[in-house]
Z-matrix of the N, CA and C atoms (Angstrom, degrees):
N
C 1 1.448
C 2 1.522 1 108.75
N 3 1.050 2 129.21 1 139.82
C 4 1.632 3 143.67 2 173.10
C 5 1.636 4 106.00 3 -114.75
N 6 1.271 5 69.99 4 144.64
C 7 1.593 6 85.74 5 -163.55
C 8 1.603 7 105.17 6 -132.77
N 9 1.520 8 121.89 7 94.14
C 10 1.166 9 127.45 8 171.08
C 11 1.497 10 122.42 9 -89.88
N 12 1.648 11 103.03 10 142.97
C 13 1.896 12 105.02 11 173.62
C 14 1.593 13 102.90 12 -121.71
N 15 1.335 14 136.14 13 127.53
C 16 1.580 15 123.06 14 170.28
C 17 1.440 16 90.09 15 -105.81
N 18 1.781 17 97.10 16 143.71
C 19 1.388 18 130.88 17 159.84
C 20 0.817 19 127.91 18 -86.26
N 21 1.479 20 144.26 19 114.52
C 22 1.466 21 121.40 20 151.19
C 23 1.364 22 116.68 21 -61.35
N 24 1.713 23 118.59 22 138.51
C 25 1.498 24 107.88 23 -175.15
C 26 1.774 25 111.69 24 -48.11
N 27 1.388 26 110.06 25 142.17
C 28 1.572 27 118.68 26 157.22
C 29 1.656 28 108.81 27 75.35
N 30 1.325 29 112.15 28 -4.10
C 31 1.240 30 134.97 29 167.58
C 32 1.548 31 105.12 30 -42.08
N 33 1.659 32 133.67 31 137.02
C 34 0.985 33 148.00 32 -179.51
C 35 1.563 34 110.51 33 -123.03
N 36 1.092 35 125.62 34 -34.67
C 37 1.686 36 131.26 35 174.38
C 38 1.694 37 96.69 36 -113.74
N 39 1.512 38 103.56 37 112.34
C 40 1.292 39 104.77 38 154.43
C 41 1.535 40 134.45 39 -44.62
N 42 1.187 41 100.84 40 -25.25
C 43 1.573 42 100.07 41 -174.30
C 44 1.829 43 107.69 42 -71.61
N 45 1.167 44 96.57 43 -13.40
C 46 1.715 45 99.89 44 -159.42
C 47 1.370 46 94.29 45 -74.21
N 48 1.501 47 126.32 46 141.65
C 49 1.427 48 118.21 47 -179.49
C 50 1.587 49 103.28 48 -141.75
N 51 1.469 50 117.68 49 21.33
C 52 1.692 51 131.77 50 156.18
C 53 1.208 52 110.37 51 -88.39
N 54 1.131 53 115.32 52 132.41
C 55 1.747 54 137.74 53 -166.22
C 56 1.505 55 93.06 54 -58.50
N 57 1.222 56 103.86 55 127.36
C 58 1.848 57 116.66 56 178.98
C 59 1.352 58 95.69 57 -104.67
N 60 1.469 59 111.59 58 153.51
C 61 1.367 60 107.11 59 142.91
C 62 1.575 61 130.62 60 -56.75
N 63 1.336 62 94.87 61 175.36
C 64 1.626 63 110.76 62 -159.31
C 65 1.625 64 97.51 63 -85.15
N 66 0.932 65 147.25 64 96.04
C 67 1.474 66 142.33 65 171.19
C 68 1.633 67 112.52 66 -39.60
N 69 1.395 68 116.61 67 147.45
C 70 1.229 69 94.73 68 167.33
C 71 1.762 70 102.99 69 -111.03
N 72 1.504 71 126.50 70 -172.35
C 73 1.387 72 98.16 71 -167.10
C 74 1.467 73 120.32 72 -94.21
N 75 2.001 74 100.15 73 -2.63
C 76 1.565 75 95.95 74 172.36
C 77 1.456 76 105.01 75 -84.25
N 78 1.250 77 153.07 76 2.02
C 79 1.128 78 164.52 77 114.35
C 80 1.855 79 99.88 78 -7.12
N 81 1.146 80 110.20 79 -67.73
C 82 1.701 81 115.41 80 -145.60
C 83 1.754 82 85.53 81 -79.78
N 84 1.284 83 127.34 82 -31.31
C 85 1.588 84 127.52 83 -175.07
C 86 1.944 85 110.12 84 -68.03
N 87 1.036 86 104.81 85 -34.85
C 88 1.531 87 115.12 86 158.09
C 89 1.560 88 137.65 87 -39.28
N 90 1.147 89 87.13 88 -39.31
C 91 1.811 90 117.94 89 160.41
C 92 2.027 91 97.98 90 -65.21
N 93 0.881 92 105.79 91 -35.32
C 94 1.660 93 114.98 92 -172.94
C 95 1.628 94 115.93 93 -99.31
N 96 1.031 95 118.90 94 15.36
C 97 1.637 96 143.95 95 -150.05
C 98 2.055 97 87.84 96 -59.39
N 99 1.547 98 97.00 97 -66.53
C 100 1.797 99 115.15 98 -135.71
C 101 1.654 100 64.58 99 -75.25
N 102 1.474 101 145.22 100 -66.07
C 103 1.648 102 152.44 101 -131.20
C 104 1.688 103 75.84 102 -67.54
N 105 1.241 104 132.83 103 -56.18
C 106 1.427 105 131.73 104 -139.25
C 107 1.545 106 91.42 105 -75.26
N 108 1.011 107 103.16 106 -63.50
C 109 1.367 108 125.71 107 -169.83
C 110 1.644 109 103.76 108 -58.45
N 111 0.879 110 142.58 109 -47.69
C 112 1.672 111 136.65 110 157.90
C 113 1.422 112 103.14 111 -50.33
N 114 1.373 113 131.57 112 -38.71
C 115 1.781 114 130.44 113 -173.76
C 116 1.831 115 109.84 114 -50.68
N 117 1.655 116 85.77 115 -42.81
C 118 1.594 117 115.26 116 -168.00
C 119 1.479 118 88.74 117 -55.24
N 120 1.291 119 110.44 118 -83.82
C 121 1.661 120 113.65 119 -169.80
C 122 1.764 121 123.40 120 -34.61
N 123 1.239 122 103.82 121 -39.20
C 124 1.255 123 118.64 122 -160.51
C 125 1.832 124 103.80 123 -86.69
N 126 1.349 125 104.66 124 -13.94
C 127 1.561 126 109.58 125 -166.84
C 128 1.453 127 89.38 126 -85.24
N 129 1.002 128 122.23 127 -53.30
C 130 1.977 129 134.44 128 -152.73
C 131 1.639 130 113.43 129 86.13
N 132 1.038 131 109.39 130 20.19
C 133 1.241 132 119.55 131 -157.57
C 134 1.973 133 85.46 132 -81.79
N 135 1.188 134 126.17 133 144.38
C 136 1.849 135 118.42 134 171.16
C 137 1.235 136 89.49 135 -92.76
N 138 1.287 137 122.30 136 158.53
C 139 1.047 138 150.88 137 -159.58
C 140 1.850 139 111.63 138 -74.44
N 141 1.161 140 106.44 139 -33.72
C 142 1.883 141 88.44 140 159.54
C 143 1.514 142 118.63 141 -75.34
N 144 1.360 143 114.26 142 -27.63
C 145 1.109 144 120.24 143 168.79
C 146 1.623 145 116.39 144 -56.56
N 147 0.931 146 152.42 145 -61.56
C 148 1.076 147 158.04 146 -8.00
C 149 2.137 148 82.29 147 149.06
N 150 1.516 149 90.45 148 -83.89
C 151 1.941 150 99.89 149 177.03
C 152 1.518 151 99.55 150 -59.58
N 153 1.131 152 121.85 151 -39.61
C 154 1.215 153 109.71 152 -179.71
C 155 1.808 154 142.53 153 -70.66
N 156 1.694 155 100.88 154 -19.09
C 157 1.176 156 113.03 155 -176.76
C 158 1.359 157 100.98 156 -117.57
N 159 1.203 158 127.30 157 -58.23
C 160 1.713 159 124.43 158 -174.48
C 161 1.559 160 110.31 159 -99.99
N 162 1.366 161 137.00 160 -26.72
C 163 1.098 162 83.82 161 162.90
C 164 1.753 163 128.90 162 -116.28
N 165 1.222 164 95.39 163 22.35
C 166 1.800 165 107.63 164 145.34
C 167 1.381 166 111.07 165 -41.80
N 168 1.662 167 106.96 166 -79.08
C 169 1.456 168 104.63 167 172.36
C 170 1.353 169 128.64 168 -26.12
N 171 1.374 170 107.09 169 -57.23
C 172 1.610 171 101.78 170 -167.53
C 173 1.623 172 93.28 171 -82.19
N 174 1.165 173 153.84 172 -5.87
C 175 1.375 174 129.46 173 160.81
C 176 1.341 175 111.63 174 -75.29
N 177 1.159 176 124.56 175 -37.96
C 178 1.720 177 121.41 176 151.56
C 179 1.543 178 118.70 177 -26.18
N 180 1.248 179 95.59 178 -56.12
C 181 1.477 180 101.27 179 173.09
C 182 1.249 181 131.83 180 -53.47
N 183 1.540 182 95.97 181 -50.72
C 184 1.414 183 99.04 182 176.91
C 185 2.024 184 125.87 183 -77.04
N 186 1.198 185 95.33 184 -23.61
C 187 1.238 186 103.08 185 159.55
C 188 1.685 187 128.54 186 -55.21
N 189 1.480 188 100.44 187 -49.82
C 190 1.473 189 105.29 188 171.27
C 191 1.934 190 131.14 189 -63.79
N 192 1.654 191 86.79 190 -28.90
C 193 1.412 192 92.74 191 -155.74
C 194 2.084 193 98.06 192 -108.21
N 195 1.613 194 94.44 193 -2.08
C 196 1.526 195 96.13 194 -169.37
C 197 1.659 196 122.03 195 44.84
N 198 1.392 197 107.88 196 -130.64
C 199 1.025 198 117.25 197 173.37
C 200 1.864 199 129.91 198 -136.14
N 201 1.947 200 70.59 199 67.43
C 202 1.866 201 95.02 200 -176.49
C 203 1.991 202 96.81 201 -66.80
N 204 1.710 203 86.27 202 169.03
C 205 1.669 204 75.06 203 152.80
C 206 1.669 205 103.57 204 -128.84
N 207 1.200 206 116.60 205 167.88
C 208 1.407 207 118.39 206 178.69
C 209 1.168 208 131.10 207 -63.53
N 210 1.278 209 127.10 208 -27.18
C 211 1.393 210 126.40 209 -155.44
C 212 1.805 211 93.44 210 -147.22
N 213 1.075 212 105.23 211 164.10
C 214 2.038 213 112.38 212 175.48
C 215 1.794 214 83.50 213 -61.15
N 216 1.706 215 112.63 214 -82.43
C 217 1.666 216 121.54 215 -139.68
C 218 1.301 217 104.00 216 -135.96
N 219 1.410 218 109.41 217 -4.00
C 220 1.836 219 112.26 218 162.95
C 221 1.257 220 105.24 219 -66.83
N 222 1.645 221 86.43 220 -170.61
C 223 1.540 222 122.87 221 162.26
C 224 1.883 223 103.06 222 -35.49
N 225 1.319 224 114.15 223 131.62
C 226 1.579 225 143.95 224 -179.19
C 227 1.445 226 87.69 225 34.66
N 228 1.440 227 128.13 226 86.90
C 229 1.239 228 150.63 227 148.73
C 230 1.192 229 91.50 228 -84.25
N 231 1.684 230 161.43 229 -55.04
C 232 0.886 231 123.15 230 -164.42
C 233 1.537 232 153.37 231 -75.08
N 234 0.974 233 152.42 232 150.94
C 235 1.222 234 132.86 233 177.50
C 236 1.764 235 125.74 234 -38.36
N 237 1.723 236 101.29 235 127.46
C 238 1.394 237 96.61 236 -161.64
C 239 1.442 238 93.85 237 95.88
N 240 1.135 239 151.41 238 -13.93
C 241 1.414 240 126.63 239 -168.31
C 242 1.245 241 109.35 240 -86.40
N 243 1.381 242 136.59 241 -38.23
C 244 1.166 243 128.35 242 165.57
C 245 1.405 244 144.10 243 -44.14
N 246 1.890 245 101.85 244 -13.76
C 247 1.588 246 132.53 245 161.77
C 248 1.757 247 103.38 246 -72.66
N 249 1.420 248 97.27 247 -69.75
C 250 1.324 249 95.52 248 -169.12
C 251 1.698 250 114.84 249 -71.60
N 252 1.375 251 126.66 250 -6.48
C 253 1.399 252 115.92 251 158.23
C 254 1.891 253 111.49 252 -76.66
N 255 1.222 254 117.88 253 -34.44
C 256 1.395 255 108.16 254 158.03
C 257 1.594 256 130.63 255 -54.99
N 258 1.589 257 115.17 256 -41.31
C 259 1.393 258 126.20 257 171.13
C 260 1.364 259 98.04 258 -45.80
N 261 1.874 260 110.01 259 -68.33
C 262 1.543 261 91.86 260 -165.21
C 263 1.138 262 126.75 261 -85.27
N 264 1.056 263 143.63 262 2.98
C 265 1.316 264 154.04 263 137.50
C 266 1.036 265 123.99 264 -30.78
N 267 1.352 266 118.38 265 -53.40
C 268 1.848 267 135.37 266 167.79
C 269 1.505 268 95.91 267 -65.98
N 270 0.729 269 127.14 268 -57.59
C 271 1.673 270 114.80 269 -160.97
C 272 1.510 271 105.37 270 -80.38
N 273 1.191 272 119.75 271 -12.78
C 274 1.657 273 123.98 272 160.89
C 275 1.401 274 119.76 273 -67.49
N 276 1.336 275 103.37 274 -64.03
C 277 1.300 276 118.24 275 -176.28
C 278 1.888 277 110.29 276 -35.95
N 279 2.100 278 96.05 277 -57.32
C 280 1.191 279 98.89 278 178.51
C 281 1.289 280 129.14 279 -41.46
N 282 1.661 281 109.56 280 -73.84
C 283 1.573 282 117.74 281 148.11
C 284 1.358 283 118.36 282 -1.87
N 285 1.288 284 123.38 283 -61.20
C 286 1.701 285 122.08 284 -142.39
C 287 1.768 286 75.57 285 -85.25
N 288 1.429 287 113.98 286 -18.12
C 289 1.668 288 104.35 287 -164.89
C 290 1.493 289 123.05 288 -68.02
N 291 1.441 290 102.99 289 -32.57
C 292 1.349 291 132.09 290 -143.17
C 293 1.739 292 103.91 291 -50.03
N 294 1.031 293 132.64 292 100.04
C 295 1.769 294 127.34 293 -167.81
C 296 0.924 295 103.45 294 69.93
N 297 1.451 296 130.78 295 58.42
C 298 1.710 297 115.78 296 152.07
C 299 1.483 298 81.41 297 -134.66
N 300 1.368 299 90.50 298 -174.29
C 301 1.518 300 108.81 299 -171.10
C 302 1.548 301 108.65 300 -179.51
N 303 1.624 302 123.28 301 124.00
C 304 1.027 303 101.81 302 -158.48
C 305 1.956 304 126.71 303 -70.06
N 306 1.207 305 100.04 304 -17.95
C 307 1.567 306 119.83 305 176.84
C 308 1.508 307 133.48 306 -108.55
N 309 0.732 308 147.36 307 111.22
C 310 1.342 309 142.41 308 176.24
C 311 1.656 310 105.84 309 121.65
N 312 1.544 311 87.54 310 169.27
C 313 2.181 312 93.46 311 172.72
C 314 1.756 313 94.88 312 -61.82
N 315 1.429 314 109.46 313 170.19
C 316 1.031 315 104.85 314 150.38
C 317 1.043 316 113.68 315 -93.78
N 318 1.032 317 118.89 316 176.54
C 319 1.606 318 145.88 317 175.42
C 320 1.320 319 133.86 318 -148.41
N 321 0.842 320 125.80 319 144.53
C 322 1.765 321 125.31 320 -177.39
C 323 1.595 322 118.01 321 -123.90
N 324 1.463 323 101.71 322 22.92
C 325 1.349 324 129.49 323 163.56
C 326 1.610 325 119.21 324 -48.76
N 327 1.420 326 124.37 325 127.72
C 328 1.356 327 117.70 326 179.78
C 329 1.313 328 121.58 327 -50.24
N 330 1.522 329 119.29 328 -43.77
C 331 1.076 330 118.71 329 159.88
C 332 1.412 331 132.26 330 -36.47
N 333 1.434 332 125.77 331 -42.56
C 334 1.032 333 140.94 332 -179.87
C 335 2.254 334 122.26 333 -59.55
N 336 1.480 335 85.15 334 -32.34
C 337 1.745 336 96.73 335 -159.64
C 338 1.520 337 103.23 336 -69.01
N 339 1.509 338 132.77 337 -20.06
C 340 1.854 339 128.43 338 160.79
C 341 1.726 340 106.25 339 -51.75
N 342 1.533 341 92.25 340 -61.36
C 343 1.709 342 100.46 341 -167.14
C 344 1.556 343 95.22 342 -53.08
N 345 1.577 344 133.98 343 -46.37
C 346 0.906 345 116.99 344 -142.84
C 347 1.812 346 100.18 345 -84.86
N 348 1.147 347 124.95 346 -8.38
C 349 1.584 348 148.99 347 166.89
C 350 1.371 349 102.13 348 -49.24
N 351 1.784 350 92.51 349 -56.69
C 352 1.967 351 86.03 350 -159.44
C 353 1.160 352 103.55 351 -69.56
N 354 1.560 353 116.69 352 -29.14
C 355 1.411 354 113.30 353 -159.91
C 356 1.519 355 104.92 354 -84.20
N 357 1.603 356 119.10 355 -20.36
C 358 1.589 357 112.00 356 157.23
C 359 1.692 358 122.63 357 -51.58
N 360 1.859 359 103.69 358 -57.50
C 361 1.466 360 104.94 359 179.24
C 362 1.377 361 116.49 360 -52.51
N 363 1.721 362 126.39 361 -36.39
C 364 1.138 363 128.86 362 -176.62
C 365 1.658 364 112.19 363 -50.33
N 366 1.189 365 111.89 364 -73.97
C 367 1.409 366 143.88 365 175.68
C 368 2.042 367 92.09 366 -31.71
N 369 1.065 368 100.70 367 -82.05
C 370 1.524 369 103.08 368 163.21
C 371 1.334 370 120.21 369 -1.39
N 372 1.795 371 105.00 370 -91.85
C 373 1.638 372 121.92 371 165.92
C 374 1.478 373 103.16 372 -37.00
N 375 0.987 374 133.24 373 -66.19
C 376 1.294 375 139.29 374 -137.35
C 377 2.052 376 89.93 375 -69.20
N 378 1.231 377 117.09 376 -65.19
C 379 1.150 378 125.40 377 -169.94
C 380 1.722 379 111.40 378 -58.77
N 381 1.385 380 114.07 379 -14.80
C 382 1.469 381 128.93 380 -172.24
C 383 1.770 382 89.83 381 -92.85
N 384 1.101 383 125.21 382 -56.90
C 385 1.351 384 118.97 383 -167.75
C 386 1.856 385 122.07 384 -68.47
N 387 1.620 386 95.54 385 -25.80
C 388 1.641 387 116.67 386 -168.45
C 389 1.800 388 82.36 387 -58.05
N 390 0.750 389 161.68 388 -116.39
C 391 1.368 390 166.98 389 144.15
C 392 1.950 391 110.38 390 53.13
N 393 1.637 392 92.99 391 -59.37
C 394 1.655 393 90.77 392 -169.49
C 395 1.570 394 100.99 393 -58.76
N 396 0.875 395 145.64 394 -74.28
C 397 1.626 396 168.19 395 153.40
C 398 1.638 397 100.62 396 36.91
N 399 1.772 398 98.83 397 -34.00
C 400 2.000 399 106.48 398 158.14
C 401 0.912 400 110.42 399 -44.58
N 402 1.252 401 139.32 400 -71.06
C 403 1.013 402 152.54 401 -160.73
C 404 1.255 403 112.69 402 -46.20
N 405 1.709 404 121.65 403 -30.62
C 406 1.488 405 111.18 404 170.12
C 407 1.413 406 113.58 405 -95.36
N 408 1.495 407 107.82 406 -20.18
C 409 1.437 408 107.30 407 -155.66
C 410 1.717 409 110.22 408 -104.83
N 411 1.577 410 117.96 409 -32.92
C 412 1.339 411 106.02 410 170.60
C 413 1.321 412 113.50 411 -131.78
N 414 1.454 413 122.28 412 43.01
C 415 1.385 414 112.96 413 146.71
C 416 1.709 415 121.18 414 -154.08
N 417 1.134 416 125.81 415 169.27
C 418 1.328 417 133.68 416 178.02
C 419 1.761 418 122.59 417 -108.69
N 420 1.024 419 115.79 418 126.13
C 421 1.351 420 110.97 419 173.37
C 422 1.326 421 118.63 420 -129.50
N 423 2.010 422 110.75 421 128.86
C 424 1.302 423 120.47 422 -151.69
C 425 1.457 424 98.97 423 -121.07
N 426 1.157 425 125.72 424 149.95
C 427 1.698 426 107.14 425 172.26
C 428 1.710 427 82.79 426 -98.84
N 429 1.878 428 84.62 427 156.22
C 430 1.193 429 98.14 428 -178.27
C 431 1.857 430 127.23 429 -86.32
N 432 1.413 431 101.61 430 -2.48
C 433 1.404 432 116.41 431 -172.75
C 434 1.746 433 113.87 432 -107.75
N 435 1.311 434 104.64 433 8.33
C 436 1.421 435 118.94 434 167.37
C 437 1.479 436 129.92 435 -177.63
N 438 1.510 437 137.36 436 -172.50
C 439 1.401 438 117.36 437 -168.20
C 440 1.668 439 111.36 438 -83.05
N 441 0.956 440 133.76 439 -0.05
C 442 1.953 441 148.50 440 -178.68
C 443 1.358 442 71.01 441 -56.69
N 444 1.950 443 88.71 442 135.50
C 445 1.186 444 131.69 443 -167.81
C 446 1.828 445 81.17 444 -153.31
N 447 1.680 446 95.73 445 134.96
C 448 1.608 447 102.86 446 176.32
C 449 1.451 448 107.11 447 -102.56
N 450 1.261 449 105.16 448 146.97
C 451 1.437 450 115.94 449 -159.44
C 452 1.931 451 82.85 450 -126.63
N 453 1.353 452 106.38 451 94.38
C 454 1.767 453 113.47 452 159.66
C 455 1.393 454 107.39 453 -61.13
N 456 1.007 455 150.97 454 -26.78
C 457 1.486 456 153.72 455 175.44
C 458 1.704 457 101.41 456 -56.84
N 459 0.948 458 111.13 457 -30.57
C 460 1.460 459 127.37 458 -167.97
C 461 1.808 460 132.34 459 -80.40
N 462 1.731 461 81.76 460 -75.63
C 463 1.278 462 117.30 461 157.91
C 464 1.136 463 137.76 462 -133.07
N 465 1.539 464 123.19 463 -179.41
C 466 1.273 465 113.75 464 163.06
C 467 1.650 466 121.06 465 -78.72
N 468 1.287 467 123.49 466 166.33
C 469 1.615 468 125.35 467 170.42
C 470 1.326 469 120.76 468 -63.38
N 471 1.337 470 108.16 469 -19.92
C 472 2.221 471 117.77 470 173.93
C 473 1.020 472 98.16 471 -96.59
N 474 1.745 473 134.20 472 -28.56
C 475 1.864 474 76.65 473 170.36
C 476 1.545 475 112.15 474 -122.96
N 477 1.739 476 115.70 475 18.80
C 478 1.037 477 123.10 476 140.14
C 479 1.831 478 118.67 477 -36.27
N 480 1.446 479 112.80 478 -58.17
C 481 1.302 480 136.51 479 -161.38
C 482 1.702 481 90.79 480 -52.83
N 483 1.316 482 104.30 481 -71.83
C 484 1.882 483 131.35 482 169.43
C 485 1.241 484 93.68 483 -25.27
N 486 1.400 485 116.65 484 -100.61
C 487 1.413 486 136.51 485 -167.20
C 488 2.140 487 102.59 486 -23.76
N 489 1.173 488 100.98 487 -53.63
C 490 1.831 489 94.61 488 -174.48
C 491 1.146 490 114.43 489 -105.87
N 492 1.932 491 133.82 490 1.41
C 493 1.341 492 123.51 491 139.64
C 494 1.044 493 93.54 492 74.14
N 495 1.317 494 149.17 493 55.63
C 496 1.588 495 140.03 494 122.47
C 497 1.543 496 110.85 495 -94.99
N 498 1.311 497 102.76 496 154.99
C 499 1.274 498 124.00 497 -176.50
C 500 1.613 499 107.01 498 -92.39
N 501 1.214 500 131.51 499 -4.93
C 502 1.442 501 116.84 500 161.08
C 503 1.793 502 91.02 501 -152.42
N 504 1.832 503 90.20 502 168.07
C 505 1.362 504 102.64 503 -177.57
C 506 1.424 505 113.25 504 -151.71
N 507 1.471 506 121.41 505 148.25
C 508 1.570 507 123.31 506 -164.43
C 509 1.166 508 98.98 507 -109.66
N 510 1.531 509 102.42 508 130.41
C 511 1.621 510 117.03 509 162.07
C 512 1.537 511 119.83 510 -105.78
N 513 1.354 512 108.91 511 121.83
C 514 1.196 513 127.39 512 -155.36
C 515 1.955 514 97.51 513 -103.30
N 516 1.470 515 126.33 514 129.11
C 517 1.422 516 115.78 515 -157.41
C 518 1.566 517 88.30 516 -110.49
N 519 1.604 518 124.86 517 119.47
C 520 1.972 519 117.10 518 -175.30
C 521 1.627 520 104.09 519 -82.86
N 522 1.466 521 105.06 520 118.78
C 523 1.092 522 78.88 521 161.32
C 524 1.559 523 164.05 522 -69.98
N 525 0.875 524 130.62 523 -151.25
C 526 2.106 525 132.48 524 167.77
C 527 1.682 526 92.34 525 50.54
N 528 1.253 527 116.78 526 46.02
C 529 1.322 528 118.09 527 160.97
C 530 1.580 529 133.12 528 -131.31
């Protein structure tokens, strides 16, 4: 069985089927404003720090992954969901991180509070990326106005989208995955 969804580009409600504008992907992170913005507080990270390490990343993210959704008819089926199942994922992961470490006693030693940073940001990335990995493994994306087939190995889906200039695109769901 195949199971198709069409997008209008930058589209946020599937149902909508009038040509939207094109989102760009710091656009789609906005949707993620209050989640991001609680990450900020909770990291200690100051605020160049902060634009500079996480949410770089997640505009990376969102650049690559646009506004897939995760699943056919589950959980964040909607467009954009495949962002915001990475958002919360990353900011979980972090959380679940906060003073652990996989080896040693803990400690709450001064020495300790860098390592225990990286191993937050790590955990972070790591839980932000576990998510994109759809993108290679259970779905296809076709534009609908010619044969371009996106190759995630490659590029990202924004400037894939750019690069071949159609206004909508088919996601194709593979199965036995």
């Amino acid at each position: 069985m195949s199971w198709k969804r069409v997008f209008p580009r930058g589209a946020t409600d599937q149902s909508n089927a009038e040509r939207v504008e094109l989102l760009e992907p710091a656009h789609l992170l906005l949707a993620h404003a209050n989640r991001l913005n609680a990450l900020r507080l909770e990291s200690g990270y100051n605020s160049d720090q902060f634009e500079q390490l996480v949410r770089t990343a997640f505009l990376h993210t969102a650049e690559w992954i646009h506004c897939l959704p995760a699943t056919r008819a589950e959980n964040h089926s909607e467009a954009g969901g495949l962002l915001r199942l990475a958002v919360e994922t990353a900011c979980l992961a972090f959380r679940r991180a906060d003073g652990k470490f996989l080896a040693g006693p803990v400690s709450s030693d001064v020495r300790h509070r860098e390592r225990d940073r990286v191993w937050g940001y790590a955990t972070l990335l790591g839980g932000m990326v576990r998510s994109v990995g759809r993108c290679v493994t259970h779905l296809s994306v076709t534009s609908s106005e010619g044969p371009a087939t996106w190759n995630p190995l490659q590029e990202g889906l924004w400037a894939w989208e750019r690069r071949v200039g159609g206004s909508r695109f088919q996601i194709e769901w593979r199965n036995g995955t």
